[in-house]
C-alpha positions, -999 to 999 in steps of 0.1 A, spaced: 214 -105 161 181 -117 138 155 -97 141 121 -110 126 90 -91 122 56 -112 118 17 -106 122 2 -132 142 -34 -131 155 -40 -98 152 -5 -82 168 29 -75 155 59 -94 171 91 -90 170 113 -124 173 83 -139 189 77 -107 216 48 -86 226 59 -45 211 56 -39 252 85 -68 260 109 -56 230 145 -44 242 155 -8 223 170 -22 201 142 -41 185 119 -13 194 142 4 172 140 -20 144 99 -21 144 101 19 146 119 16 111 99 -8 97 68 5 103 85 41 89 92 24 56 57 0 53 42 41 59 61 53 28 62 24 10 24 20 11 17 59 8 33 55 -27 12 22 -38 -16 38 -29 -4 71 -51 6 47 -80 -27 29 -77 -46 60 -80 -28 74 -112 -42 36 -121 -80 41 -114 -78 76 -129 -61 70 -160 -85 44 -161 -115 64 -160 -99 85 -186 -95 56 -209 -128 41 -203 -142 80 -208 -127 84 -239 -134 53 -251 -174 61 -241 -169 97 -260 -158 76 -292 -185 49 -289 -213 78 -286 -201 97 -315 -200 73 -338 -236 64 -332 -244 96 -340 -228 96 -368 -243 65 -378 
C-alpha cells in the first residue's frame, strides 16, 4: 500500500483523506511522520543556533579586533 503525506490548504492528508477518515494504519504512518519531522526539526533548529551563535562570536571578535586597532592607531 502507498501511503502519501501532503499539506493542502491548511490540513494534512494522508492519500487524499481528512486525519479523522484515516484507517490505523495510516493513522499509524502520520503518527511516525510527524514523530520524525519533531526530531528532525528539533535538531535544525539546534544546528541553526550553534549557527547564529558562532556567528555572534565571529562578528564579536571581529568588532574586538576592529576597536583595538583604532586605538592603537
Amino acid at each position: 500500500m502507498k501511503l502519501e503525506i501532503i499539506f493542502k490548504d491548511g490540513r494534512w492528508l494522508v492519500n487524499g483523506k481528512r486525519l479523522h477518515e484515516l484507517n490505523t494504519e495510516e493513522k499509524e504512518f502520520m503518527n511516525d511522520f510527524f514523530r520524525e519531522f519533531k526530531i528532525w526539526k528539533a535538531e535544525e533548529d539546534e544546528e541553526i543556533r550553534h549557527f547564529i551563535n558562532r556567528q555572534a562570536g565571529d562578528q564579536e571578535a571581529s568588532i574586538n579586533y576592529n576597536n583595538f586597532q583604532k586605538q592603537v592607531v
